[in-house]
C-alpha positions in Angstrom: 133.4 104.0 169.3 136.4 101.5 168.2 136.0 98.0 169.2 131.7 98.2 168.6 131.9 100.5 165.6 134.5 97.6 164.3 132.7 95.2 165.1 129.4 96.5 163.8 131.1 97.7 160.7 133.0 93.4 160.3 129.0 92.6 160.9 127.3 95.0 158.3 129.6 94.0 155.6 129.8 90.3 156.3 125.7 90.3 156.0 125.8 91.7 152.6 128.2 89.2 151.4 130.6 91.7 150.6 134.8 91.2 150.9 136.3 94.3 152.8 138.0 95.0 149.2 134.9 95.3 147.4 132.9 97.1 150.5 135.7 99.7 150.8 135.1 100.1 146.6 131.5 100.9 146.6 132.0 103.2 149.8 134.7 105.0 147.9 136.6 104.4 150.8 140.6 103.5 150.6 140.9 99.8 151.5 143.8 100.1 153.7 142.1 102.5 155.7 138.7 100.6 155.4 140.8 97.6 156.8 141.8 100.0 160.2 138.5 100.8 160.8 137.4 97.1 160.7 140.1 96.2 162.9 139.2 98.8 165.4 142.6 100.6 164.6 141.7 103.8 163.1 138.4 106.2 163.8 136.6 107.2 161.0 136.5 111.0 159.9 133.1 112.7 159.6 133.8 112.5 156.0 133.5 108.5 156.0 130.7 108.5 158.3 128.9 110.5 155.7 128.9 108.1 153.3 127.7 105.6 155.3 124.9 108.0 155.2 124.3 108.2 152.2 125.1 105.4 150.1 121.7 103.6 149.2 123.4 100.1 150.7 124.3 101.3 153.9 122.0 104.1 154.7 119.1 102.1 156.5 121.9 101.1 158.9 124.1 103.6 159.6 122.6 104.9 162.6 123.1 101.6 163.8 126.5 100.9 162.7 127.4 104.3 164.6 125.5 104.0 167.9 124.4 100.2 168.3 121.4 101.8 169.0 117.5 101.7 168.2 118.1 100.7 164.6 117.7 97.8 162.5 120.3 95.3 162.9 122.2 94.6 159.9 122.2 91.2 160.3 117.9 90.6 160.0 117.6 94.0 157.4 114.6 94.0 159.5 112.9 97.8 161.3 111.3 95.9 163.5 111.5 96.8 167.5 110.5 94.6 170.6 106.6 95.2 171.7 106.5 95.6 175.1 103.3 94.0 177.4 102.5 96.1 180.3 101.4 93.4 182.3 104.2 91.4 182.4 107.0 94.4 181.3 110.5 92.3 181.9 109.5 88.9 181.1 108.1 89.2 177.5 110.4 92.4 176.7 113.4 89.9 177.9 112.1 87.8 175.9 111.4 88.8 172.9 114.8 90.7 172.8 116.3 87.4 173.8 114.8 85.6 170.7 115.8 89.0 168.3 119.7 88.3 169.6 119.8 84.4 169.1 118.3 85.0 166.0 120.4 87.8 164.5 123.5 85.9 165.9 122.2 82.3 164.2 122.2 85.1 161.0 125.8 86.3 161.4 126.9 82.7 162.0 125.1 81.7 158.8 126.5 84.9 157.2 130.0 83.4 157.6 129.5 80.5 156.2 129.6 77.7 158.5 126.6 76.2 157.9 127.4 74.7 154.3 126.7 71.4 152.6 129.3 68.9 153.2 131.0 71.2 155.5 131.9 69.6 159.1 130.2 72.7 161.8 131.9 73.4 164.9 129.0 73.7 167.0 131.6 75.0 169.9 132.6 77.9 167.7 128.3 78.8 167.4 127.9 78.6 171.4 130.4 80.6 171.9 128.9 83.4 169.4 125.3 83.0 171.0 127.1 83.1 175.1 128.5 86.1 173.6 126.0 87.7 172.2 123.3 86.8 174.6 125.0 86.5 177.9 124.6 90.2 178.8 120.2 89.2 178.8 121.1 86.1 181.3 122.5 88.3 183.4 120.2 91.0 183.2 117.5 88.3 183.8 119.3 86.5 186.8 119.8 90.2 188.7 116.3 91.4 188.6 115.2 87.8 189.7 117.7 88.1 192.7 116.0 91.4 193.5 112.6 90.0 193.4 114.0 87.1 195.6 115.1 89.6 198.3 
């Protein structure tokens, strides 16, 4: 759970605008030990995962933030899932979960703050982000086309 539930958890509080000071506050949670979990340092007890849970701000996405799965991302506050075409099953499911990932990671780029008036981008640091995030569907996409190749 570490490195994704950190990273999930850096992404959920980024995309309410929140500082890990302030998000640790309205968790109740202790900020040093807010800080380890965000870091990927420390596991959270059952006891924080409950109030994920619970708390009206996080509760739509703390299946999410605890499995990665099937939930909205935090990123779009959005419920909505991928429709699948039976005709063509791969092609539009790729890619309409190809468009849902560049989209959410355009949001967590914007949620940083890098797109600002009068500030310079650094469009390198935003292809990285995207490779990262969407690489996993190019390669997914180039192995089933080798298969149907041979």
């Amino acid at each position: 759970m570490s490195t994704s539930f950190a990273t999930r958890l850096k992404q959920l509080r980024v995309s309410l605008e929140e500082s890990q000071i302030s998000f640790s506050e309205i968790l109740d949670i202790p900020t040093a030990s807010y800080r380890k979990y965000e870091k990927g340092e420390r596991e959270p007890t059952l006891s924080v995962i409950e109030k994920f849970f619970t708390h009206p701000l996080t509760e739509n996405h703390a299946c999410w933030l605890i499995t990665g799965e099937d939930q909205p991302n935090p990123t779009t506050l959005t419920t909505e899932a991928p429709q699948k075409d039976s005709t063509q099953p791969f092609s539009k499911d790729f890619e309409s979960k190809f468009i849902q990932t560049a989209k959410e990671s355009l949001l967590f780029i914007c949620h940083l703050g890098w797109f600002k008036r009068g500030k310079e981008v650094n469009f390198d640091s935003c292809g990285k982000i995207l490779l990262r995030d969407l690489e996993p569907f190019l390669d997914k996409h180039a192995s089933l086309e080798n298969k149907k190749v041979g």
